[in-house]
N, CA, C and O of each residue as an XYZ file, in Angstrom:
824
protein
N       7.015     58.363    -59.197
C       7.179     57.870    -57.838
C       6.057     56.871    -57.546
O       4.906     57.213    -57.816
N       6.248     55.905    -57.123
C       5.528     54.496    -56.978
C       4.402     54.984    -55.923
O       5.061     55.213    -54.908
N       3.001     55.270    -55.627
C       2.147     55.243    -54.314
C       2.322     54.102    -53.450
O       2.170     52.961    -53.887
N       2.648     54.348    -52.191
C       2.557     53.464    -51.008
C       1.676     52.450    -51.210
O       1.128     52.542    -52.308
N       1.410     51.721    -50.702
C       0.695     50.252    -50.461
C       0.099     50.590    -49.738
O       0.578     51.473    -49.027
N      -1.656     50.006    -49.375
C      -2.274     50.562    -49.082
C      -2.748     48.759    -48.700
O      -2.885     47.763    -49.410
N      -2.909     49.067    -46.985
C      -3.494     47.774    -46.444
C      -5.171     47.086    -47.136
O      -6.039     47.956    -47.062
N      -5.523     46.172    -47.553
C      -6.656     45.799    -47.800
C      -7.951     45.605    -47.128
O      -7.770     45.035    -46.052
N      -9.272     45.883    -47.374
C     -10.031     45.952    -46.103
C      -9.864     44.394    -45.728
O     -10.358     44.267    -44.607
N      -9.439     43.307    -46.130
C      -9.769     42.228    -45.708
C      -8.437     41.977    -44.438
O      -8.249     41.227    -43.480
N      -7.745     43.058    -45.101
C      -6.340     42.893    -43.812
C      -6.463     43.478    -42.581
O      -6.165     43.036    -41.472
N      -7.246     45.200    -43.119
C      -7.351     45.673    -41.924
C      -8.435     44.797    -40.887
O      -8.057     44.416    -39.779
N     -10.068     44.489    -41.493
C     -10.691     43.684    -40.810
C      -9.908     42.180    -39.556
O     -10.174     41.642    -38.481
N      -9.339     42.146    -40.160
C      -8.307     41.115    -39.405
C      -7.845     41.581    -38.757
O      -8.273     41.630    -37.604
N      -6.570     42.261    -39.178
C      -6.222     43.420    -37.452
C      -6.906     44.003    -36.940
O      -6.512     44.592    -35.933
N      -7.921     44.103    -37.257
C      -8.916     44.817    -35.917
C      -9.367     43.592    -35.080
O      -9.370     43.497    -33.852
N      -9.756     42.655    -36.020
C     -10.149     41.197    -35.194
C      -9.106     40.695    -34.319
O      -9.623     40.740    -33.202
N      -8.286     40.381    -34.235
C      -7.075     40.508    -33.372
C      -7.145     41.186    -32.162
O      -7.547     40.891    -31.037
N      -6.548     42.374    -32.784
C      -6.979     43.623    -32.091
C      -7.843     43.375    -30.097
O      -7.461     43.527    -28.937
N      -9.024     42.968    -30.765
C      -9.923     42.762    -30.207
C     -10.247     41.679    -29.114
O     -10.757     41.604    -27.997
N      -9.415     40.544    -30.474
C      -9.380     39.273    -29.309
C      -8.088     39.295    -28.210
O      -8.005     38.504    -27.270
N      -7.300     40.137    -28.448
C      -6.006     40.630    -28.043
C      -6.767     41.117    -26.440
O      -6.861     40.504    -25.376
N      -7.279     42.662    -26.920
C      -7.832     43.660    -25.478
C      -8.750     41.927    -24.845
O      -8.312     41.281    -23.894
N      -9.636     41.641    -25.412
C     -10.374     40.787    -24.653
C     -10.299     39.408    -23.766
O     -11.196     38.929    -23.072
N      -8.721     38.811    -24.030
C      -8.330     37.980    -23.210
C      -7.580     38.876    -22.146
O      -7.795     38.574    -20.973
N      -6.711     39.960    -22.399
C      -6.275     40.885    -21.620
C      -7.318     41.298    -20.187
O      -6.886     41.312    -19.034
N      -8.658     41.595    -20.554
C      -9.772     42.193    -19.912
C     -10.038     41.199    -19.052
O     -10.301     41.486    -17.884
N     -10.015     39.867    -19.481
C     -10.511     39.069    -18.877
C      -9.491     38.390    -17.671
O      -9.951     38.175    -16.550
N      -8.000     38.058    -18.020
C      -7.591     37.802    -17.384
C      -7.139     38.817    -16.184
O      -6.598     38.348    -15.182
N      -7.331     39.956    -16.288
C      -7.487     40.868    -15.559
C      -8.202     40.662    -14.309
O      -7.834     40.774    -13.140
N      -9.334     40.326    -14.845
C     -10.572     40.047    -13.670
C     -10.069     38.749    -13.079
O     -10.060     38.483    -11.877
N      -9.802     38.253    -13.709
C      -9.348     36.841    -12.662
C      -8.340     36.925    -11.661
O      -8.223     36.500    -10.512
N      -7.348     37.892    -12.778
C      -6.098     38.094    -11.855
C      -6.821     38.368    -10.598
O      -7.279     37.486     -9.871
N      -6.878     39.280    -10.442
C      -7.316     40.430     -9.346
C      -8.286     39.452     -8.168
O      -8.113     39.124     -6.995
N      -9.258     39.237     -9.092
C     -10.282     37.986     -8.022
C      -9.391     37.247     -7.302
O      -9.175     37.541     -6.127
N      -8.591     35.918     -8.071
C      -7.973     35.002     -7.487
C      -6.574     35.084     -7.183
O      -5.914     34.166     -6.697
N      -6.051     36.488     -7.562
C      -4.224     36.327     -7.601
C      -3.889     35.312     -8.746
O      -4.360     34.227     -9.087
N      -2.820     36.163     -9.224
C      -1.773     35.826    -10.451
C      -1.720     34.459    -10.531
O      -2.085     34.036    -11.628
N      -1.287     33.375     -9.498
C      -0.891     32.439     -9.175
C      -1.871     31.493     -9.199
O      -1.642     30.457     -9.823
N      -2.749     31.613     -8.737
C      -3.797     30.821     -8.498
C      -4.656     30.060     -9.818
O      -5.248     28.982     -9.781
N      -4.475     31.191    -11.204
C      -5.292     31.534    -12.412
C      -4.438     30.580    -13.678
O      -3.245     30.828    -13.853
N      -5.031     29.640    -14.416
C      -4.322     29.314    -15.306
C      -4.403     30.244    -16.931
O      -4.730     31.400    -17.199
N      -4.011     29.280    -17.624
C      -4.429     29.647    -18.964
C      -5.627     28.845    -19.303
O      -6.299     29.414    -20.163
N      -6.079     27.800    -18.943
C      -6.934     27.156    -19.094
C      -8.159     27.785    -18.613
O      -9.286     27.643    -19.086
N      -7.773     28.561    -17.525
C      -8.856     29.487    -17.022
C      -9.546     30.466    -17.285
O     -10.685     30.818    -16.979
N      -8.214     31.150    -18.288
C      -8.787     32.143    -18.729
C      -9.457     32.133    -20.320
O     -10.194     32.996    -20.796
N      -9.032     31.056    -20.888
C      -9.877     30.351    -21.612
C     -10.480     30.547    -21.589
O     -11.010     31.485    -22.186
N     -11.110     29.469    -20.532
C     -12.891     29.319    -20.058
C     -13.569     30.311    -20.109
O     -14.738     30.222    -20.484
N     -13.008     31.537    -19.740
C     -13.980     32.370    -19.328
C     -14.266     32.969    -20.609
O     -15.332     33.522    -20.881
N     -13.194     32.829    -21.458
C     -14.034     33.791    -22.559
C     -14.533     32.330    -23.914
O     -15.056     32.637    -24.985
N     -14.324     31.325    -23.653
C     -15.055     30.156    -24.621
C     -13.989     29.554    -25.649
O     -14.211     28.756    -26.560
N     -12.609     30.216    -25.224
C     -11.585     29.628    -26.269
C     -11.035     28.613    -25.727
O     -11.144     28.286    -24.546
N     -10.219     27.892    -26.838
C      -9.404     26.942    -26.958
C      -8.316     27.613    -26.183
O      -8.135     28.827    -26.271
N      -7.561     26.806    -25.396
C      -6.284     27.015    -24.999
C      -5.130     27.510    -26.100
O      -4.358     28.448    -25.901
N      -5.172     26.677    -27.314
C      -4.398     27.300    -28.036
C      -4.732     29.096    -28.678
O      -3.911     29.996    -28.858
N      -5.952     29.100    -28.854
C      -6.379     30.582    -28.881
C      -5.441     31.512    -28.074
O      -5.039     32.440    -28.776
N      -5.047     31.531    -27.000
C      -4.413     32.365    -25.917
C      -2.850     32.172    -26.520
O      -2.144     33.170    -26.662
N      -2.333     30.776    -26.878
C      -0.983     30.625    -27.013
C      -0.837     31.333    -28.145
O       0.339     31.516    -28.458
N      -2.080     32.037    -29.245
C      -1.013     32.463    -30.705
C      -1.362     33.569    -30.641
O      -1.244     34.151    -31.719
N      -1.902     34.383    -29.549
C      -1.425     35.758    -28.612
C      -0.809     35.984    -27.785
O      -0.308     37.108    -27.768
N      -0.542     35.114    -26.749
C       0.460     35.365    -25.442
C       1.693     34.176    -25.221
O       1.277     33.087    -24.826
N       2.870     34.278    -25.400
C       3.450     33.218    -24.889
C       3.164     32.752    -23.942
O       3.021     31.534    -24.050
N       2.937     33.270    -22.666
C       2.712     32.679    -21.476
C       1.618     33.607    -20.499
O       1.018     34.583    -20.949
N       1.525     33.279    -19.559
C       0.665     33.965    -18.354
C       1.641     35.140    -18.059
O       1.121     36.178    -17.652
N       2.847     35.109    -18.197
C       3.618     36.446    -17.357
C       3.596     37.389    -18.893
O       3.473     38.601    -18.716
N       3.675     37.051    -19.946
C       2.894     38.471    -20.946
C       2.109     39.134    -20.645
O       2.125     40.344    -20.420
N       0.785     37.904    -20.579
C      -0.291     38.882    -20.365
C      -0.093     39.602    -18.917
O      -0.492     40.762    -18.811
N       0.537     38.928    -17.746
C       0.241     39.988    -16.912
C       1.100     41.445    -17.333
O       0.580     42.561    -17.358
N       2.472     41.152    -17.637
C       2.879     42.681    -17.566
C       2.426     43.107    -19.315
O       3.389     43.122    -20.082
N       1.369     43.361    -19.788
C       0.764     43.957    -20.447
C      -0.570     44.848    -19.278
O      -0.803     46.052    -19.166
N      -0.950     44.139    -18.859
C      -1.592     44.782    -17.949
C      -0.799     45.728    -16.769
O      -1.513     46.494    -16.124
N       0.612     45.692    -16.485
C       0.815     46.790    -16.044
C       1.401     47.654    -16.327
O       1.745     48.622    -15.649
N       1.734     47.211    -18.198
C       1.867     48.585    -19.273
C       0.662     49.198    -19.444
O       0.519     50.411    -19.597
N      -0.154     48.434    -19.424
C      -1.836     49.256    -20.167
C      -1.957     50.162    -18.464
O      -2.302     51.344    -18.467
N      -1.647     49.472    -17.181
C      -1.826     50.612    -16.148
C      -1.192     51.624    -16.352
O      -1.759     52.715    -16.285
N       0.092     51.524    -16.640
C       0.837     52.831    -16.475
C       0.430     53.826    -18.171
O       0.435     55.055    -18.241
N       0.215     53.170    -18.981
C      -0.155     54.276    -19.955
C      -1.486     54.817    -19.621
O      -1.561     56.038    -19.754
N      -2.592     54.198    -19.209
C      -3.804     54.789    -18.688
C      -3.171     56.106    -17.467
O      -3.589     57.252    -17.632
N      -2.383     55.877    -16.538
C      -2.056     56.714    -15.452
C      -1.595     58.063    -15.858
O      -1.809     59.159    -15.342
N      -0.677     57.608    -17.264
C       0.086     58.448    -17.409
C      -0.281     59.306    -18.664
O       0.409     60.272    -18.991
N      -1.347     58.932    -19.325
C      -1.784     59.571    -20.458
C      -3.444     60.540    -19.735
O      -4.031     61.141    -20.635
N      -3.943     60.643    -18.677
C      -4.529     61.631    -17.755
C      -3.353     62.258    -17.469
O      -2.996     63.155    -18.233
N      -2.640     61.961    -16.485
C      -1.648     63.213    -15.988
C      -1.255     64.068    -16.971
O      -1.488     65.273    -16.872
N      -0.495     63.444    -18.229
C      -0.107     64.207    -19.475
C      -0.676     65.110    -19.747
O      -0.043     66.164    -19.797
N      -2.514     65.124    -20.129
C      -3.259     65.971    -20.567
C      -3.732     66.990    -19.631
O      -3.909     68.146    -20.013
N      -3.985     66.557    -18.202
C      -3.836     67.794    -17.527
C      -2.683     68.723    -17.741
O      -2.838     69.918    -17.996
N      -1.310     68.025    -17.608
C      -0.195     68.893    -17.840
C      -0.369     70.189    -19.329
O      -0.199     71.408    -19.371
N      -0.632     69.528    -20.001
C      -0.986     70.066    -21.397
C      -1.707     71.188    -21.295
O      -1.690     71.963    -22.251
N      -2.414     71.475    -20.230
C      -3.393     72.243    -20.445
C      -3.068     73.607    -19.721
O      -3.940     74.455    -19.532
N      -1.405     73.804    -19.224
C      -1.292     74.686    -18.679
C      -1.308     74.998    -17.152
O      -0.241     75.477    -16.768
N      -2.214     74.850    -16.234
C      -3.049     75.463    -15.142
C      -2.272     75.776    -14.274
O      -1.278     75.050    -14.320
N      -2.214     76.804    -13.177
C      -1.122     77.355    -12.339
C      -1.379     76.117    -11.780
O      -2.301     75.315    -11.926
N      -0.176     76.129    -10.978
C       0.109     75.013    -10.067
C      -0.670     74.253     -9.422
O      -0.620     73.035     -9.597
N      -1.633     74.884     -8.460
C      -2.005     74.763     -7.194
C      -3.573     74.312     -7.933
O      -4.316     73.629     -7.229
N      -4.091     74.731     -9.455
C      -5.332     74.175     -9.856
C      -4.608     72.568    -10.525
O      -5.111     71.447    -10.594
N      -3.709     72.909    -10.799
C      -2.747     71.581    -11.990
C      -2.828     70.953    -10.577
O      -4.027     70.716    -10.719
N      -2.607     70.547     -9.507
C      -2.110     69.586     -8.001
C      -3.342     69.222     -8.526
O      -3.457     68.348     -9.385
N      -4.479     69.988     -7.948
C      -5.674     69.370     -7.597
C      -6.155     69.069     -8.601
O      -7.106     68.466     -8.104
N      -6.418     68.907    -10.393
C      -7.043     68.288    -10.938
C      -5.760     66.964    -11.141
O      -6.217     66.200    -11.990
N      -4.763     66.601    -10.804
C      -3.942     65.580    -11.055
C      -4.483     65.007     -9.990
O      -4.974     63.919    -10.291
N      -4.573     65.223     -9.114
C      -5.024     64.375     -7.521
C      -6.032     64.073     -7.778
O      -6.003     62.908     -7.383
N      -7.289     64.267     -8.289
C      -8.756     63.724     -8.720
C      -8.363     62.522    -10.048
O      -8.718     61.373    -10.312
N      -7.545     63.422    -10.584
C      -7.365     62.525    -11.764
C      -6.756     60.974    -11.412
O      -7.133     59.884    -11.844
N      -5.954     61.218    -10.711
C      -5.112     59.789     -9.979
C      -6.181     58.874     -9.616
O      -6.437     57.803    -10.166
N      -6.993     59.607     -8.273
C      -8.067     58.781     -7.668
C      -8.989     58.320     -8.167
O      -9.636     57.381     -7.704
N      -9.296     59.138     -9.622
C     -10.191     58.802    -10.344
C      -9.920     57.337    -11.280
O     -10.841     56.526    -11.380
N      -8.373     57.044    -12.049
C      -7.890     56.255    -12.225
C      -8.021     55.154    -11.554
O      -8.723     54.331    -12.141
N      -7.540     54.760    -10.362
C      -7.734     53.933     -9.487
C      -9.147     53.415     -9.904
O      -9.536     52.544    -10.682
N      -9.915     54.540     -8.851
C     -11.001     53.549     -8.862
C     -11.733     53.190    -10.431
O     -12.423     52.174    -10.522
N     -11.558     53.969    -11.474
C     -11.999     53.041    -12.704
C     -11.540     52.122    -12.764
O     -12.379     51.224    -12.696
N     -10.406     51.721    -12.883
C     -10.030     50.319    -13.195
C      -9.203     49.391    -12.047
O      -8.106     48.845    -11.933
N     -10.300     49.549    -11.362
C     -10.143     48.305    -10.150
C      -9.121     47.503    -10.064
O      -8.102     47.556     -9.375
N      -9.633     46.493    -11.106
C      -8.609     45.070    -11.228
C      -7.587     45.511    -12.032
O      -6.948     44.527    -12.406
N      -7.191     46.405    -12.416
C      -5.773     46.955    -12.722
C      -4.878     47.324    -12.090
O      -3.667     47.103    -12.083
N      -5.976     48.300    -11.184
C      -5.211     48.672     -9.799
C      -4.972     47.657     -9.094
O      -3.881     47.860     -8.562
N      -5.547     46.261     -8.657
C      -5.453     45.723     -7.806
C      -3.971     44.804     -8.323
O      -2.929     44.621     -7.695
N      -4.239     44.491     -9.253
C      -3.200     43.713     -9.654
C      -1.625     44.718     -9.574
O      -0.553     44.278     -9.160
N      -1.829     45.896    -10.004
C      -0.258     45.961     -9.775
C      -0.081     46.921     -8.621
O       0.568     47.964     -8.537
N      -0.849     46.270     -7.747
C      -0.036     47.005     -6.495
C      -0.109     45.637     -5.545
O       0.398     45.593     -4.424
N      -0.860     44.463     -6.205
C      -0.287     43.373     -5.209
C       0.554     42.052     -5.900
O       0.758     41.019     -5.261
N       1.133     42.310     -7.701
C       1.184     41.220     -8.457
C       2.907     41.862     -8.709
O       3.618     41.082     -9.342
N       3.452     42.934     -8.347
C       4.521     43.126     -8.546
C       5.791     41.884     -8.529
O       6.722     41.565     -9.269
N       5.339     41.518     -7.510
C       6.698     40.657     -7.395
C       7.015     39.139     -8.326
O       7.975     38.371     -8.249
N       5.765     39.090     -9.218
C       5.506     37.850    -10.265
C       6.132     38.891    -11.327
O       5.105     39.568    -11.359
N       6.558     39.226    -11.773
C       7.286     40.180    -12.688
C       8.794     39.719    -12.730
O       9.406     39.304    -11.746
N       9.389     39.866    -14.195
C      10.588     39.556    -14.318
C      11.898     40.122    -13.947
O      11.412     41.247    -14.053
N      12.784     40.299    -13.701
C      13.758     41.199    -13.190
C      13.930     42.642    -14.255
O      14.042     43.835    -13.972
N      13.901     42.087    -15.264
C      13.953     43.294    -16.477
C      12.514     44.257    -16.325
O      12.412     45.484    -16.315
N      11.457     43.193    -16.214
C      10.129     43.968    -16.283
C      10.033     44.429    -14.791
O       9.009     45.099    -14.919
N      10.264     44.519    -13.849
C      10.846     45.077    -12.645
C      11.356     46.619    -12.311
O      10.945     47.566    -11.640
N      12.667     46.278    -13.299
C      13.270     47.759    -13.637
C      12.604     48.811    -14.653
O      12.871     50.012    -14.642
N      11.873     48.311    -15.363
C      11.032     48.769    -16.473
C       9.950     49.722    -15.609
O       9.566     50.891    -15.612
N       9.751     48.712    -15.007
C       8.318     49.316    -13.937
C       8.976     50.057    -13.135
O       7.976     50.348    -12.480
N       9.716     50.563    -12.665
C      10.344     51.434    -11.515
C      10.325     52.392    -12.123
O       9.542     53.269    -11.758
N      11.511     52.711    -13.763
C      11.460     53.580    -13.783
C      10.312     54.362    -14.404
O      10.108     55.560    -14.203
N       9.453     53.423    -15.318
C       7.902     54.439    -15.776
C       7.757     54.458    -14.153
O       8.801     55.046    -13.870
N       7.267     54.250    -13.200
C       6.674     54.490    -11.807
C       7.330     55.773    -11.402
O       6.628     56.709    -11.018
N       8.835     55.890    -11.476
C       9.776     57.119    -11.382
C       9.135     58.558    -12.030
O       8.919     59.625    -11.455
N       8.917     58.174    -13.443
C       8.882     59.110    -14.414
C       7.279     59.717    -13.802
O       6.971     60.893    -13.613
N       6.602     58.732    -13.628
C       5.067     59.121    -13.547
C       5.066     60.042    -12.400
O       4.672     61.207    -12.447
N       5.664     59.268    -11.078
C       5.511     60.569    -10.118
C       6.555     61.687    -10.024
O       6.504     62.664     -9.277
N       7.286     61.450    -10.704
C       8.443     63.168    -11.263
C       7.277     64.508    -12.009
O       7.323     65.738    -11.999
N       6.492     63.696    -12.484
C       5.583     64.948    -13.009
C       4.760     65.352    -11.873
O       4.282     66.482    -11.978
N       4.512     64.778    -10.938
C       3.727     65.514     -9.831
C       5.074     66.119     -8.598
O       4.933     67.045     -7.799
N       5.867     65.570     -8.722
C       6.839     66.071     -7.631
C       7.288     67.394     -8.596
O       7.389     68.467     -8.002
N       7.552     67.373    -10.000
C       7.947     69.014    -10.758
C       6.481     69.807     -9.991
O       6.709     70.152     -8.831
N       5.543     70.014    -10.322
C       4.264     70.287     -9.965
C       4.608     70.863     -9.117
O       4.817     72.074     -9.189
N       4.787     70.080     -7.932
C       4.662     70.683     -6.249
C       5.865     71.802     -6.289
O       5.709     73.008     -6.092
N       7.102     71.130     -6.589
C       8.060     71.836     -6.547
C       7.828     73.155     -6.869
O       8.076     74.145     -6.181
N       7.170     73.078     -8.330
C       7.403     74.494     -8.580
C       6.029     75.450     -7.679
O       6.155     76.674     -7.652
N       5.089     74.967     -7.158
C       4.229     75.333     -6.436
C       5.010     75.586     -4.975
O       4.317     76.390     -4.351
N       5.751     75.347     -4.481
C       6.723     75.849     -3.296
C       7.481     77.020     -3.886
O       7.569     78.038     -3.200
N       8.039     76.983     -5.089
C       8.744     77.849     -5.591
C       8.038     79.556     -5.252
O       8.503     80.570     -4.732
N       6.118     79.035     -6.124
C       5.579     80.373     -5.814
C       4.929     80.515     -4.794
O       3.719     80.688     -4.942
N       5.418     80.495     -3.594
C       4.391     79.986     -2.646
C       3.164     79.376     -2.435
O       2.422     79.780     -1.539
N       2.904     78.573     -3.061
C       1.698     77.977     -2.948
C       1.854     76.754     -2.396
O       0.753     76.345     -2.027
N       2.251     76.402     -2.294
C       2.727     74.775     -1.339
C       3.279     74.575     -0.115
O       4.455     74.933     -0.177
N       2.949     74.100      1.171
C       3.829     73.769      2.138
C       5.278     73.632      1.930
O       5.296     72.721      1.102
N       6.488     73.944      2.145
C       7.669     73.523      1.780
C       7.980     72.253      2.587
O       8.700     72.344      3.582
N       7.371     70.852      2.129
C       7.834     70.047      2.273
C       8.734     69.234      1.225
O       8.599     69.660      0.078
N       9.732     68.027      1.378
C      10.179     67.441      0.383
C       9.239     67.243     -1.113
O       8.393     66.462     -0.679
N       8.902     67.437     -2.428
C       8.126     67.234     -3.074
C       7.584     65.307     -2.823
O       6.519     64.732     -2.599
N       9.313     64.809     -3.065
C       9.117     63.445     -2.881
C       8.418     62.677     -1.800
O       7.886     61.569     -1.873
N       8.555     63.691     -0.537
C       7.545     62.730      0.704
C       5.977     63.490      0.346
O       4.928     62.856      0.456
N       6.002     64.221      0.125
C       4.501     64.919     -0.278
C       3.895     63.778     -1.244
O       3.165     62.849     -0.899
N       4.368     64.067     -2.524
C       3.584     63.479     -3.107
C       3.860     61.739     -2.921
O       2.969     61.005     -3.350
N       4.751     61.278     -2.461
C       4.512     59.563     -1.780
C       3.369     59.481     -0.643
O       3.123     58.502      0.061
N       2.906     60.388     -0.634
C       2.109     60.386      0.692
C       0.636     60.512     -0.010
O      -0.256     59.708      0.260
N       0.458     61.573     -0.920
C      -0.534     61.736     -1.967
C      -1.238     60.626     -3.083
O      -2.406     60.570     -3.469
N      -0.365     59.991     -3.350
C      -0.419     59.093     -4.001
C      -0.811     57.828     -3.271
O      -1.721     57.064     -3.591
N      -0.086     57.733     -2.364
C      -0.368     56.846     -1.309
C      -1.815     56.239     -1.076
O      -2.516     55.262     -1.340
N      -1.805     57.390     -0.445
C      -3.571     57.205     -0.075
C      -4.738     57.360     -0.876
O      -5.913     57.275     -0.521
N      -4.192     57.636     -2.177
C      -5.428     57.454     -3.121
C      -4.974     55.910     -3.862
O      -5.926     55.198     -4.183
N      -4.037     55.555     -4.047
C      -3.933     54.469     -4.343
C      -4.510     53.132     -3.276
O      -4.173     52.009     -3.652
N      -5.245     53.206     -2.149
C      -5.754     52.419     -1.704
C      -7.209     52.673     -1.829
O      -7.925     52.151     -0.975
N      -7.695     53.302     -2.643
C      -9.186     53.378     -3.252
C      -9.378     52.132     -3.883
O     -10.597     51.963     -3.861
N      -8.781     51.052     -4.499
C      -9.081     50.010     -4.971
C      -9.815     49.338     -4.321
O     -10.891     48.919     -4.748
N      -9.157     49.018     -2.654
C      -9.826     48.197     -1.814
C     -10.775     48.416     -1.486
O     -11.586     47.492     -1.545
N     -11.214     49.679     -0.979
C     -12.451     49.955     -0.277
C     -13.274     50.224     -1.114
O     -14.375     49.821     -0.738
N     -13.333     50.960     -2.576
C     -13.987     51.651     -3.153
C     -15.266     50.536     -3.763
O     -14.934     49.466     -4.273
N     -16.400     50.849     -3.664
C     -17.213     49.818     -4.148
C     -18.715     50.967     -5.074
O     -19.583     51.629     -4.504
N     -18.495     50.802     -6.540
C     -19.597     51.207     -7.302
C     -20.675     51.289     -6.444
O     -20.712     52.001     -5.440
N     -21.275     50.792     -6.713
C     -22.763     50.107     -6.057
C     -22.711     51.098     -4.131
O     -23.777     51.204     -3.525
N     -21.773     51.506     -3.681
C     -21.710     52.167     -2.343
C     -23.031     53.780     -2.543
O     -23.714     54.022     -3.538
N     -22.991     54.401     -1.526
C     -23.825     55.740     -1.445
C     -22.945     57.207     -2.448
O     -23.355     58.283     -2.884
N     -21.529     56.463     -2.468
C     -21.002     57.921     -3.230
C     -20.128     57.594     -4.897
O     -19.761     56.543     -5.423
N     -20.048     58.976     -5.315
C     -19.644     58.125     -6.393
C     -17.941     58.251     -6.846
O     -17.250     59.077     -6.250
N     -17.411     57.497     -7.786
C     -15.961     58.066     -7.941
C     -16.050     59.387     -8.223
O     -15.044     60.050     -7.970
N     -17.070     59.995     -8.720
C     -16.350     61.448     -8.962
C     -16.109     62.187     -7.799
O     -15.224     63.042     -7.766
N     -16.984     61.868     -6.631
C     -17.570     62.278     -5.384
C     -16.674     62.291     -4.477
O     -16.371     63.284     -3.815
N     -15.939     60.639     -4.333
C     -14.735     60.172     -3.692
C     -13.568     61.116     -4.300
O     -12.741     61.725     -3.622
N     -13.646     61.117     -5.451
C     -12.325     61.745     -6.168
C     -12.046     63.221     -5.820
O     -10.894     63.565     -5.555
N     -13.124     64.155     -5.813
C     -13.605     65.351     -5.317
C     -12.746     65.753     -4.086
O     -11.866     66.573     -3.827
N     -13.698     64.396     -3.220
C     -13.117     64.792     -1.691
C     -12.068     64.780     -1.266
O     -11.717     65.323     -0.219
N     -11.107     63.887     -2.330
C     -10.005     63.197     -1.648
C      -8.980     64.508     -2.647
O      -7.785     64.213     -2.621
N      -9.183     65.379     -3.189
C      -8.466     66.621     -4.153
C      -8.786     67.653     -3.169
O      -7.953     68.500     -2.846
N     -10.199     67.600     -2.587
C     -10.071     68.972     -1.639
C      -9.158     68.650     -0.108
O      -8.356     69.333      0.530
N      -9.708     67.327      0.079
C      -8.482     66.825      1.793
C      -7.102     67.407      1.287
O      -6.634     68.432      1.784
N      -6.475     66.711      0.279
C      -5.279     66.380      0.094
C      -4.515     68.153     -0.380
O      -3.328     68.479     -0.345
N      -5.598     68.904     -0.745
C      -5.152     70.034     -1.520
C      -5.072     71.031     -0.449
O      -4.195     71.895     -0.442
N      -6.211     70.901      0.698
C      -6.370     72.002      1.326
C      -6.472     71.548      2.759
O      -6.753     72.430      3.571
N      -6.289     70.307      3.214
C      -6.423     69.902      4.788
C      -7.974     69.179      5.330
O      -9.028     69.195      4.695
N      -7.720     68.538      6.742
C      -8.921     68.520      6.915
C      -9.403     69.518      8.028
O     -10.475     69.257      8.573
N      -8.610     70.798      8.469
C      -8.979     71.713      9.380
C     -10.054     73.160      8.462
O      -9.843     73.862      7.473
N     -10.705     73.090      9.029
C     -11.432     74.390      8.670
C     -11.156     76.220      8.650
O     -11.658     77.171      8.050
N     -10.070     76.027      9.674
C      -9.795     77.392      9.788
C      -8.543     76.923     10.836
O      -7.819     77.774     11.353
């Protein structure tokens, strides 16, 4: 039986180089996005910022609308590969809500200009990449609406709709982008904390 083929280090070195220059025009146009809006940002721009040739970008991205909806595949697999692993781990319901709700907020505010971009760059998206995005967006919050659900099931949840609950949950941690600023008095874990105990347990005391 013949042994497989076995990539060369001079090949793999290359795909990693790629690789690399790949995430790093990605990263970058990210930040621009977000700074200046989708529209505003060329390819020439994003060039600049990282020292390449224009053609550099063209024999990675066909155009500006690749790279953006790569960036709101890389959001939704970042979103959705936390939720996953909490899921994984078992936890009754009502601990599974509240480390998914930190986890969300926590998302957000790490990656800022990710967040920012696809909650204000949606509509530069293609009709196909549109529907694409709905339904990962679908799928992502079905795992927190199963969650609740079954947390009403054992009493542990308000019996509200799962779907207006958690649109409401999500909601308001998804506007941590705007306000949230590093450099402020608290920190994301801090913000993330607070916004798992509000959302989990109220803001009344008794």
């Amino acid at each position: 039986m013949a042994k497989s083929a076995k990539a060369s280090p001079r090949v793999d070195i290359a795909t990693r180089k790629q690789a690399f220059v790949r995430d790093e025009i990605e990263s970058s146009a990210a930040g621009l996005f977000a700074e200046r809006g989708f529209r505003a940002v060329t390819m020439d721009d994003i060039a600049d910022s990282l020292g390449y040739t224009k053609s550099v970008l063209y024999y990675y991205f066909k155009n500006k609308n690749e790279i953006l909806w790569l960036i709101f595949s890389r959001s939704l697999d970042i979103y959705a590969s936390a939720i996953d692993a909490i899921l994984r781990k078992g936890h009754p319901h009502d601990i599974a809500m509240r480390e998914m709700i930190r986890e969300h907020a926590m998302c957000v505010m790490r990656n800022k200009n990710y967040t920012t971009i696809y909650n204000r760059e949606e509509s530069e998206l293609t009709d196909q990449q549109q529907r694409l995005l709905n339904k990962r967006r679908r799928d992502y919050d079905q795992k927190f609406e199963m969650v609740y659900k079954s947390g009403i099931e054992k009493g542990m949840f308000r019996d509200i709709p799962p779907h207006v609950a958690i649109s409401g949950i999500l909601g308001m941690c998804n506007w941590l982008h705007v306000w949230y600023d590093e450099r402020g008095p608290l920190s994301a874990e801090q913000i993330a904390g607070y916004y798992a105990t509000l959302l989990s347990s109220g803001y009344m005391t008794g």
